[in-house]
Backbone as CSV, one residue per row, in Angstrom:
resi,resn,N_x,N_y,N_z,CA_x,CA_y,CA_z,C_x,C_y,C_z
1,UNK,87.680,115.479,112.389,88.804,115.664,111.497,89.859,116.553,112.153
2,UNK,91.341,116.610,111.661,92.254,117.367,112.624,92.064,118.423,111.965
3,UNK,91.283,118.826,110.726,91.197,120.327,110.321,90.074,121.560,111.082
4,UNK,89.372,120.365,111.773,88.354,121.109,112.678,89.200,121.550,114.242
5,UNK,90.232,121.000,114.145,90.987,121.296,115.736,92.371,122.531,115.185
6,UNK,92.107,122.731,114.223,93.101,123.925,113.208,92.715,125.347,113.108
7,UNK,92.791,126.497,113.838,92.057,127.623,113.385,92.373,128.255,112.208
8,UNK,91.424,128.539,111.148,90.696,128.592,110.053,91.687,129.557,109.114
9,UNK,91.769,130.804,110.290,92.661,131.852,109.701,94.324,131.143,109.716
10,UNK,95.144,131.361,111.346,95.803,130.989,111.367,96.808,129.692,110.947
11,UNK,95.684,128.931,110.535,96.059,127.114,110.543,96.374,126.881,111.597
12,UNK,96.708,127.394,112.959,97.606,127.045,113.862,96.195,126.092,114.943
13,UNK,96.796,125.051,115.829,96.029,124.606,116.869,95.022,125.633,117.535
14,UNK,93.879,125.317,117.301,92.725,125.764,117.736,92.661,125.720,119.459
15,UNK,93.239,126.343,120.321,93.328,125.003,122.336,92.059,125.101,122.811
16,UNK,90.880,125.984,122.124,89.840,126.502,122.485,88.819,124.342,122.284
17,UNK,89.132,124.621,121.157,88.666,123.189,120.732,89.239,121.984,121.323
18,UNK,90.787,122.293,121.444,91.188,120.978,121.954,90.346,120.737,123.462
19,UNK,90.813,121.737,124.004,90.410,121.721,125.102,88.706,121.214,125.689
20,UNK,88.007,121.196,124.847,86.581,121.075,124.272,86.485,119.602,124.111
21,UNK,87.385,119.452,123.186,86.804,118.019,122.422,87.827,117.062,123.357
22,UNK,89.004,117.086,123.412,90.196,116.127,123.739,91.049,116.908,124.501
23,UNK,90.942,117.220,125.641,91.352,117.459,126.726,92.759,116.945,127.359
24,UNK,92.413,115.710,127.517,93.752,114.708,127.958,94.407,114.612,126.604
25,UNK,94.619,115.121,125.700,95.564,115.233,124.059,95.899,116.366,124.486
26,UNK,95.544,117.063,124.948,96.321,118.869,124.601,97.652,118.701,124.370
27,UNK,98.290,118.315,125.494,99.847,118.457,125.385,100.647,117.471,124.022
28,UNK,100.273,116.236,124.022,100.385,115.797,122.710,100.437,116.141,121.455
29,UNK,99.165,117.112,121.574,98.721,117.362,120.272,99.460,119.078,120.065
30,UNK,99.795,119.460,121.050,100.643,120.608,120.951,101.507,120.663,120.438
31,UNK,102.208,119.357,120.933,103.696,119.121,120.459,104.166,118.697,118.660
32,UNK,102.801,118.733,118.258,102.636,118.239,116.638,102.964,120.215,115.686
33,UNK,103.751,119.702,115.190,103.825,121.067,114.284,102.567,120.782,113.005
34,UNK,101.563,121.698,113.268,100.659,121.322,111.268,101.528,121.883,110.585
35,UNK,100.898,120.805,109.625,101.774,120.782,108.211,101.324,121.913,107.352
36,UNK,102.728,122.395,106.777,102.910,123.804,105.960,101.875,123.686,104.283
37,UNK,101.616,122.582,103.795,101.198,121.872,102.877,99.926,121.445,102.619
38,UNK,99.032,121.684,104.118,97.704,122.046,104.359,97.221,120.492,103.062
39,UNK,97.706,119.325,103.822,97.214,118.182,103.132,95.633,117.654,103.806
40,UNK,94.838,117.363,102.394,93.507,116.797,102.750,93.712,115.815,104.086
41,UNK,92.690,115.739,105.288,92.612,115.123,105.965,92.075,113.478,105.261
42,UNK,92.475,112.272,105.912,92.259,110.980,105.496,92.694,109.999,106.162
43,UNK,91.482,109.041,105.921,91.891,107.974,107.520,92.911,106.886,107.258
44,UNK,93.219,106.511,108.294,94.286,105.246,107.551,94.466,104.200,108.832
45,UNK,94.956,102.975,107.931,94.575,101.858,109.033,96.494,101.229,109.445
46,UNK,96.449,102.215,110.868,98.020,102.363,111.366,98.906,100.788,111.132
47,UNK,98.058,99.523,111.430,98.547,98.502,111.605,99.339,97.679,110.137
48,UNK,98.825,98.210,109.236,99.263,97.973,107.914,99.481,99.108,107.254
49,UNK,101.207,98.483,106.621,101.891,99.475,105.724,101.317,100.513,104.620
50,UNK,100.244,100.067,104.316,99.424,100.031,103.033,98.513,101.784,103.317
51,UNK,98.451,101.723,105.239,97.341,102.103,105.224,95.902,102.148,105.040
52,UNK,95.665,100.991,104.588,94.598,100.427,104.013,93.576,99.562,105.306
53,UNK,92.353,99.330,105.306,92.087,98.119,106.482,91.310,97.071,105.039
54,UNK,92.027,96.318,105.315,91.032,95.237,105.013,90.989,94.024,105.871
55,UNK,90.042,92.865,105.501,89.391,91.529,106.246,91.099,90.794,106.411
56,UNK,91.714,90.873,105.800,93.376,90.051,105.775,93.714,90.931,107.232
57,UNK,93.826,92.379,107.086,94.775,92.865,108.003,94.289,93.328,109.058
58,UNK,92.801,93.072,109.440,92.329,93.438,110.660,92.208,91.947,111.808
59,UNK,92.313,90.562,111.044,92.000,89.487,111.671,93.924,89.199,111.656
60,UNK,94.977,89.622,110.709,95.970,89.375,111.266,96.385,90.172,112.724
61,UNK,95.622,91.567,112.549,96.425,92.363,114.228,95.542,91.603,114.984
62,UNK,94.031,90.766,114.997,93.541,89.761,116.274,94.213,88.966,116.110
63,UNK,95.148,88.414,115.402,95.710,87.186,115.642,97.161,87.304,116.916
64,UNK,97.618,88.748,115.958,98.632,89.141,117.052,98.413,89.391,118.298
65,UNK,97.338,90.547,118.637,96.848,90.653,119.821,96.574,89.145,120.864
66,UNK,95.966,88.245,120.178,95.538,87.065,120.774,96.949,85.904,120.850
67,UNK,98.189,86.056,120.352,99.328,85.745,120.598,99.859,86.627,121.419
68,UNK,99.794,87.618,121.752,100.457,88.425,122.925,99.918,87.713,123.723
69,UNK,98.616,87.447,124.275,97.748,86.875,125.684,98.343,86.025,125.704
70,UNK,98.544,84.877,125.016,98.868,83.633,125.186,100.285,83.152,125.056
71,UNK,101.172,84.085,125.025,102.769,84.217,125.665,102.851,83.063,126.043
72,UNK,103.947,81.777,126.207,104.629,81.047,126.746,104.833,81.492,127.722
73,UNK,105.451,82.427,127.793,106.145,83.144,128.815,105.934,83.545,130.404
74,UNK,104.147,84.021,130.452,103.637,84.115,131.413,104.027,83.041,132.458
75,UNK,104.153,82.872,133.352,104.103,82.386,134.534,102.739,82.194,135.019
76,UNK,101.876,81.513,134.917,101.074,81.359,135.665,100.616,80.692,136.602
77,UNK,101.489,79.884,137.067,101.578,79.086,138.432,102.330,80.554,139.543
78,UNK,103.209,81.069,139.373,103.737,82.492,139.778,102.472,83.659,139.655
79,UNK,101.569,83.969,139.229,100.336,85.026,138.770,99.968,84.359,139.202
80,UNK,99.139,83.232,139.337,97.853,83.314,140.302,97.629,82.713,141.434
């Protein structure tokens, strides 16, 4: 959870932890101001507006993903 990478007193970024858990994030995650509002942590599914994942919106981002591969576009007499 990002409240475990938050020190307890301060609220402020924990680097003891980052550094621990997610290493290659430090600087990323530095650059995030926490929120003044100390909102419940909760997961959410980035690809839909909703936030939500369901069976509709996880087989529409494979559909997309699997239309990126298969581009018109590629050249593949040029690639291989």
């Amino acid at each position: 959870l990002v409240s475990d990478l938050l020190d307890q007193q301060t609220k402020e970024w924990d680097l003891d932890r980052i550094r621990l858990h997610l290493p290659q994030y430090e600087e990323a995650i530095r650059l995030i101001i926490p929120s003044t509002l100390k909102p419940l942590d909760k997961q959410v599914w980035l690809p839909d507006v909703s936030g939500s994942y369901t069976t509709k919106s996880g087989y529409k981002r494979i559909f997309e993903e699997k239309k990126d591969l298969t581009n018109d576009q590629f050249n593949w007499m040029k690639t291989v």
